[in-house]
C-alpha positions as CSV (number, residue, x, y, z in Angstrom):
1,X,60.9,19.3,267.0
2,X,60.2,15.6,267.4
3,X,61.5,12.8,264.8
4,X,60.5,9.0,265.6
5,X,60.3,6.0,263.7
6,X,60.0,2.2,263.8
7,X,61.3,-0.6,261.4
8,X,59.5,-3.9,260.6
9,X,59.9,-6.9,257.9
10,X,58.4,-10.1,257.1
11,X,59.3,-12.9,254.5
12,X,57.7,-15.3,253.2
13,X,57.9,-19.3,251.9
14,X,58.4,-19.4,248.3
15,X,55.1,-21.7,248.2
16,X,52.7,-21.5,251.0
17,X,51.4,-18.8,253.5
18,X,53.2,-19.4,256.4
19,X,55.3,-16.4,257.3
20,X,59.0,-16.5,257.8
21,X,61.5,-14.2,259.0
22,X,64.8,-13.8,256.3
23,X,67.6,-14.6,259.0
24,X,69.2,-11.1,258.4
25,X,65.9,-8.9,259.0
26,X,65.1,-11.3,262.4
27,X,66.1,-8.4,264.7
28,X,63.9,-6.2,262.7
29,X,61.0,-7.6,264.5
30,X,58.9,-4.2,265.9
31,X,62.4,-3.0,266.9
32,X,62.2,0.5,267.9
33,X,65.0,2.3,266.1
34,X,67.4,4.2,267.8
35,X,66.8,6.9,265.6
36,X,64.3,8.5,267.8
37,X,65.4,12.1,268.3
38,X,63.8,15.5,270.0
39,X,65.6,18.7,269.6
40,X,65.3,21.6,272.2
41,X,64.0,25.0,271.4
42,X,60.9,26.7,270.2
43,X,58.9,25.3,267.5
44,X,57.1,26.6,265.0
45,X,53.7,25.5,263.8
46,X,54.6,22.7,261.0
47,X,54.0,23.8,257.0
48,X,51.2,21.9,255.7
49,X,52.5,20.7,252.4
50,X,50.1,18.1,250.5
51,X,50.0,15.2,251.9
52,X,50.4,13.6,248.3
53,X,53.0,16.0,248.2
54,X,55.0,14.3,251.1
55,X,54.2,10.8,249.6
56,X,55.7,11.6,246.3
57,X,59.0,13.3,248.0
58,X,59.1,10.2,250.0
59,X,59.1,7.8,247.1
60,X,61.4,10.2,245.6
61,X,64.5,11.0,248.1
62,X,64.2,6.8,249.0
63,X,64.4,6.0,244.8
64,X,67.5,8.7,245.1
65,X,68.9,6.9,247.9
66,X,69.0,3.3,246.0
67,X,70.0,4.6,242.8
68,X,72.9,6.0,244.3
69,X,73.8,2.4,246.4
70,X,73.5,1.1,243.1
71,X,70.1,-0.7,243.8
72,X,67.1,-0.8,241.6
73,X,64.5,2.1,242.1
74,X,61.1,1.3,243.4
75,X,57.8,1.1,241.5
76,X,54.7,2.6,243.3
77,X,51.6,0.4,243.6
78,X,48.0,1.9,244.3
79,X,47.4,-1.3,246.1
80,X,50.3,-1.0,248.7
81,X,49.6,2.8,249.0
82,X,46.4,2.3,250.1
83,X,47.3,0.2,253.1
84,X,49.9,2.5,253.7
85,X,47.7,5.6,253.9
86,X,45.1,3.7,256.4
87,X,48.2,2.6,258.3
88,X,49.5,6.2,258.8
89,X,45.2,7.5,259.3
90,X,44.8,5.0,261.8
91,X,47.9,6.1,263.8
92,X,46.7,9.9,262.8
93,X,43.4,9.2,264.6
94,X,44.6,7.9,267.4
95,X,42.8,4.6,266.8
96,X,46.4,2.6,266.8
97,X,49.3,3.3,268.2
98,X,52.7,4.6,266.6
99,X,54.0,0.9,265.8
100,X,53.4,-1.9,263.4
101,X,50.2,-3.1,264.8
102,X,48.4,-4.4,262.4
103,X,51.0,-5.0,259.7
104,X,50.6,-9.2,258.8
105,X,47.1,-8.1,258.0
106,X,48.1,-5.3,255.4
107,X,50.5,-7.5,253.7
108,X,47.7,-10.4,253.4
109,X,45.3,-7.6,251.9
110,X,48.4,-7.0,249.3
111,X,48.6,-10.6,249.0
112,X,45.5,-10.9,248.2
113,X,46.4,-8.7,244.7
114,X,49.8,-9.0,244.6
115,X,51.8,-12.4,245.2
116,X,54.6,-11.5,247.1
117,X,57.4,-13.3,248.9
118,X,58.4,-10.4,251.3
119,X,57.4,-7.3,253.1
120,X,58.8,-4.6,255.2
121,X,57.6,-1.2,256.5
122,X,58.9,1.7,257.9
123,X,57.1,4.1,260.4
124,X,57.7,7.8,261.1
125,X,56.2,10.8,263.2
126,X,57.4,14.2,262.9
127,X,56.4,17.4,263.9
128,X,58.1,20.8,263.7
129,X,59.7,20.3,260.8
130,X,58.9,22.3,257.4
131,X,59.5,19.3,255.1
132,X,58.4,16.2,257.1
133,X,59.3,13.9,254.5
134,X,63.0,14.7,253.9
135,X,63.3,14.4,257.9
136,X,61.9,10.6,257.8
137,X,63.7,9.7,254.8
138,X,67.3,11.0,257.1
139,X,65.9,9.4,259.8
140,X,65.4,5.8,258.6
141,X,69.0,6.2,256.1
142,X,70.8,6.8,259.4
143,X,69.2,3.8,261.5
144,X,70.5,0.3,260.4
145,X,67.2,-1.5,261.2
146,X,65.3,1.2,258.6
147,X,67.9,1.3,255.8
148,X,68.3,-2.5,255.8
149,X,64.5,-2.1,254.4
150,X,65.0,0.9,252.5
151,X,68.2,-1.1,250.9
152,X,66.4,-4.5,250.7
153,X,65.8,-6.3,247.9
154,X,62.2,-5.0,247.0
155,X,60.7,-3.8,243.9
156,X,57.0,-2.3,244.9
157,X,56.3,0.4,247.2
158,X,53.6,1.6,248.8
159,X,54.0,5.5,250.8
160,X,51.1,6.7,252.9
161,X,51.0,10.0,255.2
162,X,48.2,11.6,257.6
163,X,48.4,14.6,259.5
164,X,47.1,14.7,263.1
165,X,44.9,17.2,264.3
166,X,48.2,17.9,266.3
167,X,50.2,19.0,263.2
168,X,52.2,16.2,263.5
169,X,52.3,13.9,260.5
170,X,52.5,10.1,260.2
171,X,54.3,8.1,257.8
172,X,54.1,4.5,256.7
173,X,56.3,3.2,254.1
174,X,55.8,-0.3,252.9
175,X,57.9,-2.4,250.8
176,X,57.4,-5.0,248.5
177,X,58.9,-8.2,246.6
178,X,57.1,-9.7,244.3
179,X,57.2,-13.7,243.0
């Protein structure tokens, strides 16, 4: 069974579009997270739960998380889920890599709808594993890099999952603070 993920945040100036990192996320910067795990031993082919399944388990074992750190819970957005769930179809399809290619240009679509001053996302593959979103969701809580984001101060959310014709599935959490 194979766990991965990768961490990445952006902030922004309170008035203008010029991007700025928040000193304390700096090393969050398409770090890969140490987190990155493969257990030896036979694997059986994954359970196909829903993918809206996943997303929903996702939204709700991180909400569980920060309610019990004593932070706010997160709000979904439609807006931020869909640039999520092309995130994790492009990674799926093999037409980007695992990483966070692409990610300024998801938060400016958001931005576009939303005014934001900050972003983050999260990245995950698994495969092997009957509940693929309670292995991500332990994954990034026990990497700093990934729970600094989860623990951030954000108030939107956006989770988006694919499945690869491998059976492995693909994650993208992004977080949101709005002006």
């Amino acid at each position: 069974m194979k766990s991965c993920c990768h961490s990445y945040s952006r902030y922004f100036r309170p008035h203008g579009a010029t991007m700025m990192h928040k000193p304390l996320l700096l090393v969050l910067l398409l770090m890969l997270a140490v987190s990155c795990s493969e257990e030896n031993g036979p694997v059986s082919p994954p359970i196909n739960p829903g993918i809206s399944e996943i997303e929903s388990r996702v939204h709700q074992l991180i909400n569980q998380y920060r309610v019990e750190e004593g932070l706010t819970p997160l709000t979904r957005s439609d807006i931020i889920t869909m640039q999520a769930r092309a995130h994790s179809n492009d990674i799926a399809d093999g037409s980007v890599p695992f990483s966070h290619d692409g990610f300024e240009q998801r938060v400016e679509t958001i931005k576009a709808e939303i005014a934001i001053a900050g972003a983050a996302e999260n990245v995950a593959m698994n495969s092997g594993y009957s509940d693929p979103a309670s292995i991500s969701v332990e994954k990034w809580i026990e990497s700093d890099t990934h729970r600094t984001n989860i623990e951030g101060n954000y108030d939107l959310t956006g989770i988006g999952v694919a499945q690869a014709a491998s059976g492995a599935y693909y994650l993208t959490q992004i977080f949101v603070k709005t002006r």
